[in-house]
C-alpha positions in Angstrom: -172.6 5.5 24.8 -170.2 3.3 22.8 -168.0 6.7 21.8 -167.9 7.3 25.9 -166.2 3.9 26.1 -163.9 4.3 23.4 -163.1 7.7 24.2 -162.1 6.5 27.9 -160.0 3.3 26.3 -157.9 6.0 24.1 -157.4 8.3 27.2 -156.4 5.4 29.4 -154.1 4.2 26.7 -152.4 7.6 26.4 -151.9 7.3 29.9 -150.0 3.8 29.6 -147.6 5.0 27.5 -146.9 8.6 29.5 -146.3 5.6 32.3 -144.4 3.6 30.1 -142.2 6.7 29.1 -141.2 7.5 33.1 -140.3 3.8 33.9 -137.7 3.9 30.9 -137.2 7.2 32.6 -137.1 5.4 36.3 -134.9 2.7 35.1 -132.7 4.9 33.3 -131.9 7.5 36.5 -130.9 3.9 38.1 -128.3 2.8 35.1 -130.8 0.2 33.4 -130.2 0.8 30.0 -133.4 1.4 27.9 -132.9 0.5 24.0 -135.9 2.9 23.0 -135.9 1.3 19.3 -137.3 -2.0 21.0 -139.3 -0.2 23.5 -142.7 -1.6 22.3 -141.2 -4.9 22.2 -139.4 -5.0 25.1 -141.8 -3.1 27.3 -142.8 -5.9 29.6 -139.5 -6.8 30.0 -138.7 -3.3 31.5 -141.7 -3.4 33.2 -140.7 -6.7 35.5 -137.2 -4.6 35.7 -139.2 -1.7 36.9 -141.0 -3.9 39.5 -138.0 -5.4 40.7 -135.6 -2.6 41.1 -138.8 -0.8 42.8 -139.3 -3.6 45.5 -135.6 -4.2 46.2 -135.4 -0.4 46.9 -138.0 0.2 48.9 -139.5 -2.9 49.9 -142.8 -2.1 47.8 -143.5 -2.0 44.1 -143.4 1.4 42.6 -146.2 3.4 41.3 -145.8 3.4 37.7 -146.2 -0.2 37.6 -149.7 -0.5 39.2 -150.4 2.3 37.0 -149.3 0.9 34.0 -151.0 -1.9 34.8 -154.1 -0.6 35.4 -154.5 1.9 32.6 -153.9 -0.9 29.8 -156.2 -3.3 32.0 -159.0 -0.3 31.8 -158.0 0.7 27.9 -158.9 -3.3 26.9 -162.2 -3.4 28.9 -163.6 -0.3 27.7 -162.3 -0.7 24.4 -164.0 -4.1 24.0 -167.3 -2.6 26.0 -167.5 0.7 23.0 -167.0 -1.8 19.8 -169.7 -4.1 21.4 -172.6 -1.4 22.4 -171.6 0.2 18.6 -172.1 -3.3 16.9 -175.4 -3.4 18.8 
């Protein structure tokens, strides 16, 4: 049961950074520069960038932030839930 867990925390982490890749993508398309040798450091920095161009735009945050969000959010839980049923 623990490999299920883990398995699911590597997927969902996979899919943060496919998110993370289209909002230097998003941002870029709007003429946000993206320094991608200080992505990882500067990720949440683009992400709050993300969020705000996405509201003033359209009135509502856009997609990849929720998604983002959630993915990492799902990668930690499960991630903690497989090391803790394998240490059991």
């Amino acid at each position: 049961m623990s490999t299920l867990f883990l398995a699911v925390a590597i997927l969902s982490a996979l899919w943060g950074v496919v998110d993370a890749i289209l909002v230097a993508v998003a941002l870029d398309k709007r003429g946000i520069r993206v320094n991608m040798l200080l992505f990882r450091v500067l990720m949440f920095r683009y992400l709050s960038q993300y969020r705000d161009v996405t509201l003033k735009e359209t009135g509502k945050v856009g997609p990849l932030y929720y998604s983002y969000v959630t993915s990492m959010l799902v990668a930690v839980v499960c991630a903690l839930i497989g090391f803790v049923l394998r240490a059991m």
